[in-house]
ZAGUSE-106316 format. One record per residue (C-alpha): residue in three letters; x, y, z. Coordinates in steps of 0.02 Angstrom, whole numbers, plus 32768, in hexadecimal, padded with zeros to 4 digits. Example, Ala and Ser with C-alpha at 12.3 -4.5 7.8 and 13.67 -1.06 7.14 Angstrom:
BEGIN
Ala82677F1F8186
Ser82AC7FCB8165
//
This chain:
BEGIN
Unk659A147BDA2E
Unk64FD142CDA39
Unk646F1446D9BE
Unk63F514DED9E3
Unk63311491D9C1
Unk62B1147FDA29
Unk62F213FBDAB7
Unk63881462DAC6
Unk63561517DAD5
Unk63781574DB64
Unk62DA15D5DB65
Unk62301567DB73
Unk61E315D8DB0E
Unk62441590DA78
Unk625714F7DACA
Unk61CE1499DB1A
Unk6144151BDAD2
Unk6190152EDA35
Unk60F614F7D9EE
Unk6087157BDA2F
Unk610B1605DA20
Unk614915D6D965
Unk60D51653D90C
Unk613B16E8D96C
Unk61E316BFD922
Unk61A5172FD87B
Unk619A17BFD900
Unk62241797D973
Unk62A51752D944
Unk635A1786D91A
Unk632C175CD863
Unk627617B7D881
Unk62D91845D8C0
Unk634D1867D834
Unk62B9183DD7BA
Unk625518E6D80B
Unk62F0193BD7FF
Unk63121923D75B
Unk624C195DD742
Unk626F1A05D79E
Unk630B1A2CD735
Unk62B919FCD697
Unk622A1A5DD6AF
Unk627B1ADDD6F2
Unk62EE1AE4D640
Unk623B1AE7D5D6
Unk61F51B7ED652
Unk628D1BE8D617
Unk62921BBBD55E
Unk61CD1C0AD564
Unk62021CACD5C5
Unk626F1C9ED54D
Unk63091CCCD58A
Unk635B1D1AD4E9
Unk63DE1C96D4CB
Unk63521C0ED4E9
Unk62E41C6ED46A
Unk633D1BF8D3D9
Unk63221B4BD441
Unk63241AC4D3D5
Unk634C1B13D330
Unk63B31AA9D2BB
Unk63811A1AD2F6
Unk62E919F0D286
Unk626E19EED325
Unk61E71A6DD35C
Unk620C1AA2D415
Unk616B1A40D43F
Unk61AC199CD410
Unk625A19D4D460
Unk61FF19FDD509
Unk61A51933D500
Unk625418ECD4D7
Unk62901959D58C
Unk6210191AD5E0
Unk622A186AD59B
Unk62E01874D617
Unk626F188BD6AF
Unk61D31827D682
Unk62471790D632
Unk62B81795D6AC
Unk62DE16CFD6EC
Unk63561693D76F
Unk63E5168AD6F2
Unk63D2173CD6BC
Unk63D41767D785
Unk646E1712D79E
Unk64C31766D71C
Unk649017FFD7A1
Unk64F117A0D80F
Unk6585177BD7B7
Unk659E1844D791
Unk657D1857D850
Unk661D17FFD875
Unk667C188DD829
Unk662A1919D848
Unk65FE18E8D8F7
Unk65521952D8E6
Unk64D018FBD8C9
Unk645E1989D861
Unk64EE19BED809
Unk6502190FD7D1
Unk644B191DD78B
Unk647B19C8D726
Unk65171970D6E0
Unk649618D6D6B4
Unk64241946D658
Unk649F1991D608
Unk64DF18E3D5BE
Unk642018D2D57B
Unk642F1982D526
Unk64C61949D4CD
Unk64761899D498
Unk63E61911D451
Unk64521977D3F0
Unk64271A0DD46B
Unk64DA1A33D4AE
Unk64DC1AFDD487
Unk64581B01D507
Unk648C1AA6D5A6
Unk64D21B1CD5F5
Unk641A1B56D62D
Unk63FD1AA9D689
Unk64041AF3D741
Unk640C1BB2D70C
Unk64141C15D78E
Unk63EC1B9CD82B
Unk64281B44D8BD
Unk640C1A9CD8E4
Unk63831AADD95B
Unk632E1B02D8DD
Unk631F1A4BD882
Unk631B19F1D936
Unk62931A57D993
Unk62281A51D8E4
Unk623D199ED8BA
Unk6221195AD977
Unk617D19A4D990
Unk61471979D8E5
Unk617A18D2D91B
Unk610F18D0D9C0
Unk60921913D958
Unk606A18A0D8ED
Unk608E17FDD951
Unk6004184CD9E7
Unk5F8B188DD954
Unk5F9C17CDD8DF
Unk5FAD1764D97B
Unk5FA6178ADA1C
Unk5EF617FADA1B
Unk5EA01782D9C8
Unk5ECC170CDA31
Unk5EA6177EDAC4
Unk5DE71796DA76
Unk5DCE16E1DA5C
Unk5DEC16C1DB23
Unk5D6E175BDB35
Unk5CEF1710DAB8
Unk5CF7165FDB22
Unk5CDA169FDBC9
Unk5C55171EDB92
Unk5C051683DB45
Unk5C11162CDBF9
Unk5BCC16C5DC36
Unk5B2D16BEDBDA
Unk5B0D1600DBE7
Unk5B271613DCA9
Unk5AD516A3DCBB
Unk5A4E1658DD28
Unk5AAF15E5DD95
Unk5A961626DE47
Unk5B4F1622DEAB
Unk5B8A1643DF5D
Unk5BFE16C9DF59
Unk5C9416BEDFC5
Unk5CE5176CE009
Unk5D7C1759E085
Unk5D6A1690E050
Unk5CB8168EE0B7
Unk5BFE1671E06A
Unk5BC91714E030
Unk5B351763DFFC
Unk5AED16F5DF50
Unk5B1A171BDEA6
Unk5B1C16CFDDF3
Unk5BA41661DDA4
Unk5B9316BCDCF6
Unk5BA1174CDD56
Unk5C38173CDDAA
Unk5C97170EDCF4
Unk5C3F17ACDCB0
Unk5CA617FADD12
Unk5D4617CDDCD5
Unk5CF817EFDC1E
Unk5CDC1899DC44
Unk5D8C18B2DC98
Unk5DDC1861DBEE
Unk5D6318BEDB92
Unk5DA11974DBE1
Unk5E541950DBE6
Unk5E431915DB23
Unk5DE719D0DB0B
Unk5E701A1FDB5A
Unk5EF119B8DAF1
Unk5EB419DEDA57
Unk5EB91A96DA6F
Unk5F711A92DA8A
Unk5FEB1AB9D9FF
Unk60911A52D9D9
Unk61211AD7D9D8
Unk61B71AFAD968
Unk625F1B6CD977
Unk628D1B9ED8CE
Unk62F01C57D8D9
Unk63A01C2CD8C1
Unk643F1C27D93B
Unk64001C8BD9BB
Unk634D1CA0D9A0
Unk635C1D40D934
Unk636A1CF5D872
Unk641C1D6FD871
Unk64561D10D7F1
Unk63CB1D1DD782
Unk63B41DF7D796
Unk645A1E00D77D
Unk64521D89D6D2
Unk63A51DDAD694
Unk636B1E73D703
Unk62E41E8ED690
Unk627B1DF0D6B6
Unk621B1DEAD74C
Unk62681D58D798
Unk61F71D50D836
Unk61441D31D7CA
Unk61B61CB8D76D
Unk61EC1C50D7ED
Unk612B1C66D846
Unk60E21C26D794
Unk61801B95D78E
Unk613B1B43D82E
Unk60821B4DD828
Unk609C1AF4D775
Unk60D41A6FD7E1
Unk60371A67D852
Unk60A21AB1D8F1
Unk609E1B6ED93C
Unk61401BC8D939
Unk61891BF9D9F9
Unk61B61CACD9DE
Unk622C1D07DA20
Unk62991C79DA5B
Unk63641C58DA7E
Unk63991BD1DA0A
Unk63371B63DA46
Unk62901B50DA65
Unk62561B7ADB11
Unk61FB1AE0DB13
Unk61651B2EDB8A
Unk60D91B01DB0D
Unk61321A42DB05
Unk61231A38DBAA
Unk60721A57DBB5
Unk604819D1DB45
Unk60B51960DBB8
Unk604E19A4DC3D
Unk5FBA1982DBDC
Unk5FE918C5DBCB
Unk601318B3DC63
Unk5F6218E7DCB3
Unk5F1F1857DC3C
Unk5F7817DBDC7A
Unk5F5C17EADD1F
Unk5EAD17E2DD0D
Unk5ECB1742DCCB
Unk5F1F1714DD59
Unk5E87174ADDC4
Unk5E1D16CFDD60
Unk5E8F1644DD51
Unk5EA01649DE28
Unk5DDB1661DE26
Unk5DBF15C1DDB1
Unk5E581560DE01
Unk5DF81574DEB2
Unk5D471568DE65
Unk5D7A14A9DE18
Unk5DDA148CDED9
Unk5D1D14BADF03
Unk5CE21435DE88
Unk5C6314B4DE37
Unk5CD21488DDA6
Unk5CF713D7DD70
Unk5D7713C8DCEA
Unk5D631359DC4A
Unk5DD712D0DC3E
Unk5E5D12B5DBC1
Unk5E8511FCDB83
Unk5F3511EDDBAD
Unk5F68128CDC1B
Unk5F911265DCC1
Unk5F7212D7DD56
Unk5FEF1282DDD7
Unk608B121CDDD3
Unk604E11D6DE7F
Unk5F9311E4DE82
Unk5F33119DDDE9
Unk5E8D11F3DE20
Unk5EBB12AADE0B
Unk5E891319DD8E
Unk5EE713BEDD9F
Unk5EC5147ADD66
Unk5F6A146FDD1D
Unk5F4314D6DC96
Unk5F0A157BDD02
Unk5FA7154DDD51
Unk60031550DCC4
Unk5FB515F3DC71
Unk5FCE164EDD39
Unk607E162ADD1B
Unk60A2166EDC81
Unk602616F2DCAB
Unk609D1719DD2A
Unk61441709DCBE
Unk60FF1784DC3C
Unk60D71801DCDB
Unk617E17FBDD18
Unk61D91825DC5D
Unk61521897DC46
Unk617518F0DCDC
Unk62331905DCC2
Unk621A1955DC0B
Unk619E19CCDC4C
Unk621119FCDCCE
Unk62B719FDDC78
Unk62A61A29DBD2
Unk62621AD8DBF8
Unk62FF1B0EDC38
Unk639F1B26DBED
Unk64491B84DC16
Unk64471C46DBCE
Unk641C1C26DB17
Unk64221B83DB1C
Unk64791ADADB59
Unk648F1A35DB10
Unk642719DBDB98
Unk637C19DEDB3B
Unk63D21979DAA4
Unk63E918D5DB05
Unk634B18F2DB58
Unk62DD190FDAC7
Unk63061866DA7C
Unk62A91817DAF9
Unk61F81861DAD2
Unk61AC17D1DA88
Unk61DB1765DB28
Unk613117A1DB7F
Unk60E21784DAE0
Unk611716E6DAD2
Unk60EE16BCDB86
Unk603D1707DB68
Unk6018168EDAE1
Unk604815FDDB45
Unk5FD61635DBC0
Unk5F4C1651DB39
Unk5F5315B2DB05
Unk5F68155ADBBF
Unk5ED215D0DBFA
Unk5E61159ADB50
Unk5E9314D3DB75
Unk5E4F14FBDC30
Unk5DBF1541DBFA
Unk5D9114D3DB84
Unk5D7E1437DC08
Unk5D10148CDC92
Unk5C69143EDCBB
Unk5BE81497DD25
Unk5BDB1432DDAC
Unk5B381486DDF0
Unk5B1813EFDE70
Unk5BA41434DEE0
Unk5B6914EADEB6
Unk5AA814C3DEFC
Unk5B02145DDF8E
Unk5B5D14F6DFC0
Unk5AC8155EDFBA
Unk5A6E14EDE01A
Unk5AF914DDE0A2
Unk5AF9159DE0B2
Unk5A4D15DEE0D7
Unk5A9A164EE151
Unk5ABF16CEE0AF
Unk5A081714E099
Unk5A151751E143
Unk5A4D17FAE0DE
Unk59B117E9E092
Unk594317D7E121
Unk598E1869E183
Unk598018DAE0EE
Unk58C018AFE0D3
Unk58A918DAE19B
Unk59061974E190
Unk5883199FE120
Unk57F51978E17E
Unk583D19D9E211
Unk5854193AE27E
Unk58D5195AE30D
Unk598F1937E30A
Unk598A18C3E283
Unk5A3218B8E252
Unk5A5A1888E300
Unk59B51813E2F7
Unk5A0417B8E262
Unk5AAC17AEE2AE
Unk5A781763E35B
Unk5A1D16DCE2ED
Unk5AB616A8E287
Unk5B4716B3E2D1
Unk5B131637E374
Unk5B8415A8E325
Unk5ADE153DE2E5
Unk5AD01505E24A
Unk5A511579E1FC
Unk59E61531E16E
Unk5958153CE11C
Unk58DA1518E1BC
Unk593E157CE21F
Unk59171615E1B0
Unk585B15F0E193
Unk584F15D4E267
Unk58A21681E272
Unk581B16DAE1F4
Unk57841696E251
Unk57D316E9E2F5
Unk57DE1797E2B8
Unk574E1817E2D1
Unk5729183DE22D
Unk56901824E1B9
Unk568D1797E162
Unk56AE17D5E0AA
Unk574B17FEE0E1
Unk5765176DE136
Unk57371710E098
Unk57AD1794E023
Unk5845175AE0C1
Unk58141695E08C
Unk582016B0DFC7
Unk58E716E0DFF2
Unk59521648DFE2
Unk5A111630DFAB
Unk59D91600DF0A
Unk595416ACDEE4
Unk59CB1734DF4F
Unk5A4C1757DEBC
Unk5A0C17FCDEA2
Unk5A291853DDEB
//
C-alpha cells in the first residue's frame, strides 16, 4: 500500500494544503479525537471524586500522594497524550470494536500503571458514549474556531477595514444591474463588507457550543438509581460548563444537535460574504481598478506570459464554497436522528473540521489576494469621466426642488438619446434651464467625482 503523506492523500486538505491546514490536526484528527476524549473521561473521573461519591471519598489513599497531585498525574494522560499513546487507543479498538470503550479500557491501563486500580471502575460511571462523543466534539470545534480560525477571521476584518479608511475618499462609479450607477466611494463599498463580517462575528460570538451529557437515554437512570440522593442534573449542568460548553437539556442520547447547527449556520453566513467580496474584487481587478503586484517566479498562464490572474480570490471562492456545501449538510443532517437516536451522526460528525479546514485555506488564499491589490485610480477617474450621464440623479433632484416641471422626464429625454453625454453636454443642458443662476451654479458644482453623497 502506498505511503499516506502529503503527495498521496486523498483529501487536498492534507494533501496539497497541508501546510495551511497542519495546525488543525491537534483539533481534528483521529489522534485529536481520542486525546479530547480521554480529557472528558478524565475530568469527568475528578468531578465525581469532589461530589464525592462515597467510595471515591478515599481516592488516592495509600498511595503516598495528595488527591491534588493525583488529579495533575490524570490530567497528565490527556494533556501528554502523543501519537503512540493514541495508537495504543487503537490497538484496544480492534477488540472491542468501540471506539470510546477502547478509551475507558485505555484509562483504565493508566490507573493501574498509577497504582489506582481499586478505583477504575468509576472511569465512564454511569454514561453512554455520546456522553464522551457529543462533549469532546464540540470542545474540539471549540477550541480550533476560538485559537485559529476567529483570529484569522478578525485579521481579514482588520485588513479590509484598513482599506476602508485609506480609500475612504476615492470617488467610484457604482454599477447596479452591471450599468454606471449613481457615484459612490471605494472605501465605502469595502466598509461594507466590514460591517457585514463585523455583525455576523457579533452574532457568532453570542452563540454557545453544546454538550449531551445525561446518560443512555438522556435521563442519568443509571446514576438515580446508583446514588438517588445526589442531584445528578446540577451535576452534570456544573460538569459541562467546567468545560466552557452549555449542556442540551432534556435530550435522547444524543444531543439534538440544534444549537450545533446554528453555529454551522453561523459559519456559513461568513463565508459567503466572502464570497460576495472575492466576486466584487475578482470583477473590480477585470475592471483594472485593481492592478495586482507581481510575484518573481509565479506564472499566471501556461500559454500567455502576460497574464496576471486573481487566482487567489479564485482560490479562496472555491473553498469558500467547499466549506458551504459541508456546512450545509451538518446543519441539515445532524439535527435529526431515528427515535432516540441513530448511528448516522457518528460518521458525520467526524467530518466537522473539513469546513474548517477549507475556511483556512480560503483565509489564507483571500489574505495573499489582498495583499497584492494596487489602487489603480487612473482607470477609476477614466470611468468617471466616461459616465457623466450619472449626476443626472442629481440634477433632477435639485429641480424637483425648485419646482421646475417634469424633471425626471427632463433628465431622461436628455440621456438616454444614444449620445455620448459628457461633461459639455451637462454644462450646455444647465444654461438651458429656467432657473436662477445660483442654482444653476449649485447644478455645475455636481460632477462624478463630488456626487458620492455621505
Amino acid at each position: 500500500m502506498t505511503e499516506l503523506n502529503e503527495l498521496t492523500a486523498v483529501s487536498p486538505v492534507d494533501g496539497r494544503y497541508a501546510s495551511k491546514t497542519a495546525r488543525l490536526r491537534d483539533y481534528f484528527s483521529e489522534y485529536a479525537l481520542i486525546r479530547y476524549r480521554t480529557r472528558v473521561e478524565v475530568e469527568y473521573f475528578i468531578a465525581l471524586c469532589r461530589i464525592p461519591l462515597p467510595q471515591l471519598s478515599g481516592f488516592g489513599e495509600g498511595t503516598g500522594k495528595s488527591r491534588d497531585t493525583l488529579f495533575s498525574d490524570l490530567r497528565r494522560i490527556y494533556t501528554g497524550m502523543l501519537p503512540d499513546e493514541a495508537a495504543r487507543v487503537k490497538e484496544i479498538e480492534k477488540t472491542t470494536n468501540h471506539d470510546v470503550k477502547a478509551v475507558e479500557y485505555y484509562i483504565k491501563e493508566r490507573f493501574d500503571d498509577l497504582g489506582l486500580s481499586r478505583w477504575k471502575e468509576f472511569i465512564h460511571f454511569g454514561l453512554t458514549s455520546q456522553d464522551i462523543n457529543n462533549t469532546a466534539q464540540p470542545l474540539m470545534l471549540k477550541e480550533a474556531l476560538e485559537n485559529e480560525y476567529i483570529p484569522e477571521l478578525k485579521g481579514i476584518i482588520a485588513t479590509l477595514a484598513a482599506f476602508a479608511g485609506e480609500w475612504e475618499d476615492v470617488p467610484m462609479l457604482a454599477k447596479t444591474h452591471g450599468q454606471p450607477a449613481t457615484p459612490t466611494r471605494l472605501g465605502k463599498e469595502i466598509r461594507v463588507f466590514v460591517s457585514r463580517l463585523e455583525e455576523q462575528l457579533r452574532q457568532f460570538e453570542s452563540l454557545s457550543y453544546p454538550a449531551k451529557f445525561g446518560g443512555a437515554t438522556g435521563n442519568m437512570n443509571a446514576h438515580k438509581v446508583a446514588y438517588p440522593d445526589i442531584d445528578w442534573k446540577s451535576f452534570a449542568d456544573g460538569f459541562v460548563a467546567s468545560m466552557g460548553l452549555k449542556r442540551s437539556y432534556p435530550t435522547t442520547q444524543i444531543d439534538h444537535y440544534d444549537n450545533l447547527a446554528a453555529i454551522f449556520d453561523s459559519l456559513r453566513r461568513v463565508n459567503t460574504i466572502l464570497i460576495d467580496l472575492c466576486r466584487d474584487i475578482w470583477t473590480y481587478i477585470s475592471m483594472e481598478y485593481f492592478r495586482q503586484k507581481v510575484v518573481k517566479g509565479e506564472v499566471g498562464s501556461s500559454a500567455m506570459p502576460h497574464k496576471v490572474n486573481p487566482i487567489d480570490f479564485e482560490n479562496a471562492e472555491g473553498n469558500l464554497g467547499m466549506a458551504d456545501a459541508t456546512l450545509t449538510f451538518l446543519s441539515l443532517k445532524l439535527p435529526v436522528s431515528r427515535l432516540q437516536r441513530d448511528l448516522t451522526d457518528s460518521t458525520v460528525q467526524r467530518n466537522i473540521g473539513v469546513p474548517v479546514a477549507h475556511g483556512l485555506i480560503a483565509f489564507a488564499s483571500l489574505r495573499k489576494g489582498l495583499g497584492k491589490l494596487i489602487l489603480n485610480k487612473e482607470a477609476i477617474d477614466a470611468d468617471l469621466h466616461r459616465n457623466w450621464a450619472v449626476v443626472a440623479e442629481a440634477l433632477q433632484t435639485i429641480l424637483r426642488r425648485e419646482g421646475y416641471p417634469n424633471p425626471y422626464e427632463t433628465l431622461k429625454a436628455l440621456t438616454r438619446t444614444g449620445a455620448a453625454i459628457d461633461e459639455k453636454t451637462i454644462s450646455d443642458f444647465i444654461d438651458t434651464l429656467d432657473v436662477s443662476e445660483p442654482v444653476k451654479e449649485e447644478m455645475r458644482a455636481v460632477t462624478p467625482w463630488t456626487y458620492t453623497g455621505l
